[in-house]
C-alpha positions in Angstrom: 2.4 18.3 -40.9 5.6 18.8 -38.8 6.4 16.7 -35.9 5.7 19.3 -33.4 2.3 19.8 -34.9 1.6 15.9 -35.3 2.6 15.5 -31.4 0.3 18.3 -30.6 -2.5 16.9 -32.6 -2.1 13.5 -31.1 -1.7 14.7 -27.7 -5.3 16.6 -28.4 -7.1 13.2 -29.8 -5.5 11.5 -26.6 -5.6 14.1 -24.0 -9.4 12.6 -22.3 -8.6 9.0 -22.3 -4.7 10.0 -21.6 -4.5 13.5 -20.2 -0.6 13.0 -18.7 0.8 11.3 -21.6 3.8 12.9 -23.7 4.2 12.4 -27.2 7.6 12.9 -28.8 7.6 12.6 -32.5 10.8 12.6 -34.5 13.0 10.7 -37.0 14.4 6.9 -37.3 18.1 7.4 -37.0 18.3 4.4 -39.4 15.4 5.4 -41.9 15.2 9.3 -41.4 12.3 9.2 -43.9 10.4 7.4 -41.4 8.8 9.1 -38.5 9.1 7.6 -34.9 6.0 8.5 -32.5 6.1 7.7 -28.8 3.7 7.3 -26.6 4.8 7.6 -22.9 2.1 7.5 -19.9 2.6 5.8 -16.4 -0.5 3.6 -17.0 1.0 1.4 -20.0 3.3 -0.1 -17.1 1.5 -3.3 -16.4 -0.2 -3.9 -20.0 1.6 -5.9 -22.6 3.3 -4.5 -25.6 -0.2 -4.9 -27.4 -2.6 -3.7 -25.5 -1.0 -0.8 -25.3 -0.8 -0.2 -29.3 -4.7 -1.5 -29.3 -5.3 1.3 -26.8 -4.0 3.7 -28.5 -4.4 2.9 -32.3 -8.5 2.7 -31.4 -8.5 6.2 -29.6 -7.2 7.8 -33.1 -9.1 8.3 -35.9 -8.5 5.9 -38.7 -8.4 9.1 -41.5 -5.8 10.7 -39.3 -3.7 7.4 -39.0 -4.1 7.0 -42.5 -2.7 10.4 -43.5 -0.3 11.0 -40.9 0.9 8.0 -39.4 1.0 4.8 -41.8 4.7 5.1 -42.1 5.5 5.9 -38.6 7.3 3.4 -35.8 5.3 3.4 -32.9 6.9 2.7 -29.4 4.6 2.6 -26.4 6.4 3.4 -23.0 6.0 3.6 -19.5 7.7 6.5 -18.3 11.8 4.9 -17.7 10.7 2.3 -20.3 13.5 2.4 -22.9 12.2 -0.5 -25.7 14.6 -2.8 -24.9 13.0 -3.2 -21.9 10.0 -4.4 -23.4 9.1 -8.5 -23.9 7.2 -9.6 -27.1 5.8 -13.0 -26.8 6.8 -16.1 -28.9 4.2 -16.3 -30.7 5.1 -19.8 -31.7 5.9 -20.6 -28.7 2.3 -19.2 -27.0 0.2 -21.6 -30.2 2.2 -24.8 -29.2 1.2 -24.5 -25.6 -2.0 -23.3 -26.0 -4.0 -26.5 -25.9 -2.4 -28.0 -22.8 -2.3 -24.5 -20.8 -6.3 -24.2 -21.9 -7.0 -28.0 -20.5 -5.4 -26.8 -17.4 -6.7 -23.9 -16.8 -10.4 -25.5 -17.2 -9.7 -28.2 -15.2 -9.0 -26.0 -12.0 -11.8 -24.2 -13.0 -10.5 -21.1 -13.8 -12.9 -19.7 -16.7 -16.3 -20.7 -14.7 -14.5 -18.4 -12.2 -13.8 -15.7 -14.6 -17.3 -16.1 -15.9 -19.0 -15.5 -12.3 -16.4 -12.5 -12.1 -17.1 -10.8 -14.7 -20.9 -12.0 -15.2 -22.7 -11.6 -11.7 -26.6 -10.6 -12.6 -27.5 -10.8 -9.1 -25.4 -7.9 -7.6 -24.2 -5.3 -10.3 -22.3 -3.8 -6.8 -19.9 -6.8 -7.0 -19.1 -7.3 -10.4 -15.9 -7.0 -11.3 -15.0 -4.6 -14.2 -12.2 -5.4 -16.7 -9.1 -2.9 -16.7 -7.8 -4.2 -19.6 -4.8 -5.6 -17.1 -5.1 -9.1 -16.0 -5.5 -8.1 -12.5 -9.0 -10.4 -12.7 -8.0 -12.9 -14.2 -4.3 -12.9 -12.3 -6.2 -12.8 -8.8 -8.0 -15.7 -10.1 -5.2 -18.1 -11.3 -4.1 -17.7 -7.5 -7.6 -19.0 -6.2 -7.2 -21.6 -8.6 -3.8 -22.3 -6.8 -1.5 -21.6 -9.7 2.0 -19.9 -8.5 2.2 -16.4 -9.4 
């Protein structure tokens, strides 16, 4: 499959769940046997690095990713976005922290909160559906007074 084809396939598979996106497909300038697909669409701006691969990567057939894409660089972008600009966590960092940022965060009560959120049986009209952004669970670290 060529790259124009590959971007017009992808663009097809994506096109309901992503209907502005562009997909550019082309060759590492480093490795020019390996193929370099990127995603751009406006509404990858507030997610993380992987969230937007785990959006993607599950919207896409697993045969198709197999055949066409299990060499490929992926780069996710909001429109701008060059990937420099994007931040990968530590993830050494994040699994030191983790206990004492999970003992804070249930002493201020913070996942009872996100619980009652997210979980309301008494009034579907005001529960609170997940985006897939942390705006939930960012408006709820400021009730639980933490700075933003």
């Amino acid at each position: 499959m060529t790259d124009r084809e590959l971007e017009r396939e992808l663009k097809a598979i994506l096109s309901q769940a992503y209907p502005n996106a562009i997909v550019k497909v082309g060759a590492n300038s480093e490795q020019p046997v390996r193929r370099v697909v990127e995603f751009t669409d406006e509404s990858f701006r507030p997610l993380f690095p992987r969230q937007r691969y785990h959006r993607l990567v599950h919207l896409i057939p697993e045969d198709f990713c197999n055949q066409y894409l299990a060499e490929s660089e992926w780069m996710e972008l909001a429109p701008g976005e060059t990937p420099e600009d994007l931040e990968y966590p530590d993830d050494e960092l994040i699994e030191s922290i983790s206990p004492d940022v999970l003992r804070h965060l249930k002493s201020r009560g913070f996942f009872e909160k996100l619980d009652e959120a997210m979980l309301r049986d008494a009034d579907a009209a005001t529960r609170s559906i997940c985006s897939g952004d942390f705006s939930i669970s960012k408006s709820i670290l400021s009730e639980c007074g933490f700075p933003k």
